[in-house]
N, C-alpha and C positions, 0 to 999 in steps of 0.2 A: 504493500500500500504506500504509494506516495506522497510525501510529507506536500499539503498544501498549502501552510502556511505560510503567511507574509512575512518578506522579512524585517526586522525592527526599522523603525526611521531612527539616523543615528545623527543629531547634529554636529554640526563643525565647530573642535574647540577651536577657540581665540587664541591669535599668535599672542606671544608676548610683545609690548609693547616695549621698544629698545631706544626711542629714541623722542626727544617733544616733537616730530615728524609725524613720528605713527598716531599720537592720540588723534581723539577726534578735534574737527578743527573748532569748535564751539570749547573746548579746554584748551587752544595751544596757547590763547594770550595768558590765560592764571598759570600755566605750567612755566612760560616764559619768563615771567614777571617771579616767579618762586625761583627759578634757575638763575637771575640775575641778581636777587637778596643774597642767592646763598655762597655766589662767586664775591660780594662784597664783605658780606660776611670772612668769608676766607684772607683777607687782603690784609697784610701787618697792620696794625695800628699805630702811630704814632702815640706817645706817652702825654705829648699836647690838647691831643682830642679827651684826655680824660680830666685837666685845668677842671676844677669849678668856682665860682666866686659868689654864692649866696649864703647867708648865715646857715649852718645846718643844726637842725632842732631834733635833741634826743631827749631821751629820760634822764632828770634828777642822779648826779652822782658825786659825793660829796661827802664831807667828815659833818658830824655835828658835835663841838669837844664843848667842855663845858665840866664846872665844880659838881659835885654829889648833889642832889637834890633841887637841881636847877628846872629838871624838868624833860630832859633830852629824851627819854623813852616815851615820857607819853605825847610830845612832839611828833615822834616817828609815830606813834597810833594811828596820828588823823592822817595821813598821808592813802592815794587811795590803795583799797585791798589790800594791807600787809600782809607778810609772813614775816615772824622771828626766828634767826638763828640766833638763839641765845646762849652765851659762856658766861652768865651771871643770873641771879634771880632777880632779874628789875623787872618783870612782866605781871608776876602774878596777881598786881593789884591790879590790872586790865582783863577786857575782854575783847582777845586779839589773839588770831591764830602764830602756832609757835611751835617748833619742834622741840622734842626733849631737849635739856641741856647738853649740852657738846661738854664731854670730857677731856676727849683724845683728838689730835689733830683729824686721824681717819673718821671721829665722828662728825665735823665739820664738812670734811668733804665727801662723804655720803651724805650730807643733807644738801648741798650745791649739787650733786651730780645727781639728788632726783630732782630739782626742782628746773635741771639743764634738761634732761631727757624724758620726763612724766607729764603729761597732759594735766595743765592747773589753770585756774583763773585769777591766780593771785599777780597784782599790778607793782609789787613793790617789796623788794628783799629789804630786812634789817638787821644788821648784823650786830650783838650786842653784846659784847663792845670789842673795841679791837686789841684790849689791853692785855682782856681775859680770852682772846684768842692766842695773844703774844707767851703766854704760860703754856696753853697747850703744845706751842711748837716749839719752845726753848726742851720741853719735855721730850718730845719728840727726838729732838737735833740731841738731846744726852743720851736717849735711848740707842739712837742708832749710831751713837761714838761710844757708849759701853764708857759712860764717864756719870758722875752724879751731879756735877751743876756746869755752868756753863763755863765758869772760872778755869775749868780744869782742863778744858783744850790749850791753853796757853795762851798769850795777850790777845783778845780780840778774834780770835779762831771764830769762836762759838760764836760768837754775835752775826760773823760775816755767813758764817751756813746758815742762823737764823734770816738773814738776810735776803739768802738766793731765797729760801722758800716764802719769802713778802712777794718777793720778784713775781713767782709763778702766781700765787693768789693774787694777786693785783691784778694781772694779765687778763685771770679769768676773771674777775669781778668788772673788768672795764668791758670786753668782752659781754659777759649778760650785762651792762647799762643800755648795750645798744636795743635792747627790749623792756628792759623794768628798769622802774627808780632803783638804785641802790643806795642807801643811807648805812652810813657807817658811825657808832656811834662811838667817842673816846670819853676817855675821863681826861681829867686837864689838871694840871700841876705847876709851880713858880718854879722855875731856873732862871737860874744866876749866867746871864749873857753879855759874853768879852765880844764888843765889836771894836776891831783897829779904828774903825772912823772916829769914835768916840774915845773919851780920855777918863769915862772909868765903869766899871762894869751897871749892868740892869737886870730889874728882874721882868720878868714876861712870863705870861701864859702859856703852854705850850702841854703837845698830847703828852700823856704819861705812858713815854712808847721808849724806848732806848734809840739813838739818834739813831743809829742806821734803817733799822726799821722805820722811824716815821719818814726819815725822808724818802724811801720807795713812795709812802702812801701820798706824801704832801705829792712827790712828780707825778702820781698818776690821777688823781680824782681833779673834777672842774672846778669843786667849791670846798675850802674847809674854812667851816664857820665859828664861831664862838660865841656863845649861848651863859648869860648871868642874869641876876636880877640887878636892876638899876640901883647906883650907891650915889651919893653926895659926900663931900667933906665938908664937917661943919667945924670951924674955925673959931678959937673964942678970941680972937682981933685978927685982921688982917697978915701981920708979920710974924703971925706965930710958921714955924718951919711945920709943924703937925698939927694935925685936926682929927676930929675923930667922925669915920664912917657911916652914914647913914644909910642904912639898908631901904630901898623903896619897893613898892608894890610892882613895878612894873618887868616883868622878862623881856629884856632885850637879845638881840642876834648881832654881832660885828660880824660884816662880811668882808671889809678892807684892814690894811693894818694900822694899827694906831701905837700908839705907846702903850708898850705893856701887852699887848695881846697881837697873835701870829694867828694872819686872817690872812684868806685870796678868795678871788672871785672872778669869774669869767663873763658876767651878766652884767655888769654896772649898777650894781644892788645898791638902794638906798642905807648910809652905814651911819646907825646900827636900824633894825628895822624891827617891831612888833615878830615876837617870840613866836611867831603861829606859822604852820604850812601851808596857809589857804593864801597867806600874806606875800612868801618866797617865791609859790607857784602863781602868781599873777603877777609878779615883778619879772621872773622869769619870759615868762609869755610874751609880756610889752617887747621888753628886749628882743625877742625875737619877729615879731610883730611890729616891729620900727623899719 
């Protein structure tokens, strides 16, 4: 019996298309116009084409140093959406989200490397403080030299390895500014400072950091401020050499330098200016906004 069946219809596959030739002609101009982006695309760039010249506006990054009790933690509260990394108990009279307390240097940087890589909606790290971070890593820096303090690597040893390791944290903390405020907060202390200019020594405000450390943090942040409450001297006659201090109601913020107190600012801040964040972040803003 003979098979009488039809045989299949089989269409004709499609050549490949090898050249902007072959498409159809209703695509050659979009295929063209993409073939001439991407030949431009390909072409060295000159390191001039990438010049920019308009203010560039990022996140809040910046010291906020300041005496005990001045106020500096719950300043960084109002700021929006915090998180705390905390190496001190100055939180728990807030209601404000906070990681455990950081003991060990690795516990600080597991709490930076989830808040780098974890899906969060928090707008503002605070780090608190950088004094009692500076303990964790002097620790650190003796553990990993098999020595008990710092003293004991010999002159200034141990300070300068305390040192690189500011290095790397700075990097990354300047690094996440470019997404969240980072506020840093210090405690603040009087030293006795020898300037050649000057014919005899001064005291001044300054972080309670050991000098090589603070000065990574002073090169790398845009603002470090200085946070007190307003004083007066009250004088009992004009020519008296002393007076004595009057403590006022009001918290101020030095953003520039003055006598006595080690300020900078990148913004042209009003100095000194209303102790509050709402006050910085809109002096901020104008600045950029001018």
């Amino acid at each position: 019996m003979n098979d009488t069946t039809p045989p299949l219809l089989t269409e004709e596959q499609p050549k490949p298309l090898s050249t902007v030739a072959d498409l159809p002609k209703t695509w050659q101009p979009f295929a063209e116009r993409v073939k001439a982006q991407e030949a431009e695309e390909r072409k060295p760039k000159s390191l001039l084409s990438t010049i920019t010249t308009k203010k560039r506006r990022r996140p809040f990054f910046g010291v906020i140093c300041g005496p005990p009790g001045v106020g500096k933690t719950t300043f960084a509260s109002k700021a929006p959406k915090p998180i705390f990394i905390q190496t001190e108990r100055g939180t728990d009279q807030l209601t404000v989200a906070r990681f455990p307390l950081v003991k060990t240097l690795n516990d600080y940087k597991a709490q930076i490397q989830t808040l780098v890589n974890e899906p969060h909606d928090f707008e503002t790290i605070v780090l608190d403080s950088l004094d009692g971070l500076e303990i964790a890593i002097w620790k650190d820096v003796c553990d990993k030299g098999k020595v008990l303090s710092m003293e004991d690597f010999g002159y200034g040893r141990g300070f300068t390895k305390a040192r690189e390791c500011w290095v790397q944290i700075m990097e990354r903390l300047s690094s996440m500014s470019e997404r969240w405020n980072v506020i840093l907060i210090a405690h603040a202390q009087i030293k006795t400072i020898t300037d050649p200019a000057l014919s005899v020594p001064f005291d001044q405000w300054r972080m309670r950091l050991h000098e090589k450390s603070a000065d990574v943090v002073k090169q790398s942040v845009d603002s470090l401020l200085f946070a007190n409450i307003s004083q007066v001297i009250n004088k009992e006659n004009p020519k008296a050499r002393k007076g004595r201090a009057i403590v006022g109601e009001e918290r101020e913020l030095w953003t520039s330098p003055v006598s006595g107190i080690e300020c900078k600012n990148r913004f042209g801040l009003l100095n000194p200016m209303p102790f509050e964040w709402d006050d910085l972040q809109e002096s901020i803003d104008k600045f950029h906004d001018a």
